[in-house]
C-alpha positions in Angstrom: 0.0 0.0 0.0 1.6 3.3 -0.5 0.4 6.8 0.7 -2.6 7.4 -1.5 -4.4 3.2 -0.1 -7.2 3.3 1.7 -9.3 0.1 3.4 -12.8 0.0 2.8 -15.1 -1.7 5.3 -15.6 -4.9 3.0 -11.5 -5.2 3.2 -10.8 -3.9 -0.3 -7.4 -1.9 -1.5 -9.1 1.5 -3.1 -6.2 3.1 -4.7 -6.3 7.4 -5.3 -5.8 7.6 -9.4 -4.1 11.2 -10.6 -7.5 12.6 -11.6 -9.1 11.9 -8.0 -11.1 9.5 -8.4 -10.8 6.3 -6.8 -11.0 2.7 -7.5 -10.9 -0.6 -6.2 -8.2 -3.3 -6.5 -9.8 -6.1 -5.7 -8.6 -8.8 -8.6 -6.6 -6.3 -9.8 -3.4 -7.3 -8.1 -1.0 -10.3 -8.8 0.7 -11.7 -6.0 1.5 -14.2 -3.5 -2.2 -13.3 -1.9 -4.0 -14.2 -4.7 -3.2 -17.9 -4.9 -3.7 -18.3 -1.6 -7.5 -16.6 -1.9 -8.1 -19.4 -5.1 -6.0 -22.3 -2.2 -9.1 -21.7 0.2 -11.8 -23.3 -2.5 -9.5 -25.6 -4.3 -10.2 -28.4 -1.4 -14.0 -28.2 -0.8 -15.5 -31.1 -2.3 -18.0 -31.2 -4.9 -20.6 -33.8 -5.9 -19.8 -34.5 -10.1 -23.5 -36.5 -11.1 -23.5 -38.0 -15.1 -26.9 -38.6 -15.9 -26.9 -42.1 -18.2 -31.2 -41.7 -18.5 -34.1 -41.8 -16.6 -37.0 -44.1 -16.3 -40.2 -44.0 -14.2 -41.4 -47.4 -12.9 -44.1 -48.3 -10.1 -43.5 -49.9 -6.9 -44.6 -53.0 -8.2 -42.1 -52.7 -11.2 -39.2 -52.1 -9.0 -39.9 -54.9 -6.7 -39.9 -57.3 -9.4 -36.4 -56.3 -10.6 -34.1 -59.1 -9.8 -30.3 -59.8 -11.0 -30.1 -59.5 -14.4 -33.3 -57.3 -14.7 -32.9 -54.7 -17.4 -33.9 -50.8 -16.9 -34.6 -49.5 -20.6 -34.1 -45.6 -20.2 -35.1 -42.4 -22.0 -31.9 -41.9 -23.8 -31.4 -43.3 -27.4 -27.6 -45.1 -27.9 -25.4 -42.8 -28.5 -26.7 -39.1 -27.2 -24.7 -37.2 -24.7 -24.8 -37.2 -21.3 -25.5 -34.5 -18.7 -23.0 -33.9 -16.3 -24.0 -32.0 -13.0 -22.1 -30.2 -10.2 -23.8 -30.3 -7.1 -27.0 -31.2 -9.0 -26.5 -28.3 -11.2 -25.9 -28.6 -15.4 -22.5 -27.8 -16.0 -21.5 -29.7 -19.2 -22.4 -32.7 -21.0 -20.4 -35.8 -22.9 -19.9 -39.5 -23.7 -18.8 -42.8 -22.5 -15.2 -43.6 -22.6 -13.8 -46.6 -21.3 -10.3 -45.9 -19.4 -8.4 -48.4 -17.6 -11.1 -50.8 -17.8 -13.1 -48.0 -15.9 -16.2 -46.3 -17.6 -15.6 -42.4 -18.1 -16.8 -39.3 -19.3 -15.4 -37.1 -21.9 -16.8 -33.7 -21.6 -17.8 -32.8 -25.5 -19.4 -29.4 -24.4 -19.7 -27.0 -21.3 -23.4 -25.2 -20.6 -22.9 -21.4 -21.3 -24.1 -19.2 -18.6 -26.9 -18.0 -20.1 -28.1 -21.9 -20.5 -27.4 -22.3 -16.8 -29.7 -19.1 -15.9 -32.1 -20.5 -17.7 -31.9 -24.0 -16.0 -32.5 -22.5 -12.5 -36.5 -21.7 -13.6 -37.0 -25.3 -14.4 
């Protein structure tokens, strides 16, 4: 901070331009800080959700399923998947197998304005 900082309330840098006015730093700066700000999310867990289909089945249906019972679902072979973050619509892809291990490749993330829109629905 030199002579011409000043701390707002909310904890923000406002630095004093040469025409007067002032204006806030926050994001503006590079440093050592900033990492550390983007270290306190980078370990809170998240729940990752890939939709494969859905089905609707009564009680009766479900308690006749039995080992080797197939669930036919509402997806045709072959469409993408939807991927959600904490039961939110964040991209969608396809199968992969990896490792002998089923996976996702992500083949397109939801714009914003398509995740706006999600949150009436």
């Amino acid at each position: 901070m030199n002579d011409t900082d000043t701390v707002t309330d909310n904890g923000h840098r406002e630095a004093s331009q040469d025409n007067g006015q002032t204006g806030t730093a926050q994001g503006n700066e590079s440093g050592p800080h900033e990492k550390c700000d983007l270290d306190l999310v980078l370990d809170i867990p998240l729940d990752v959700t890939v939709e494969l289909g859905r089905v609707k089945m009564l009680v009766d249906d479900v308690l006749q399923l039995g080992q080797g019972s197939v669930i036919e679902l509402d997806k045709p072979v072959g469409e993408r998947l939807e991927i959600y973050i904490n039961d939110k619509l964040i991209a969608r892809g396809e199968v992969v197998v990896a490792n002998e291990k089923f996976g996702v490749r992500v083949t397109d993330i939801v714009s914003p304005v398509e995740r706006v829109e999600s949150l009436g629905s």
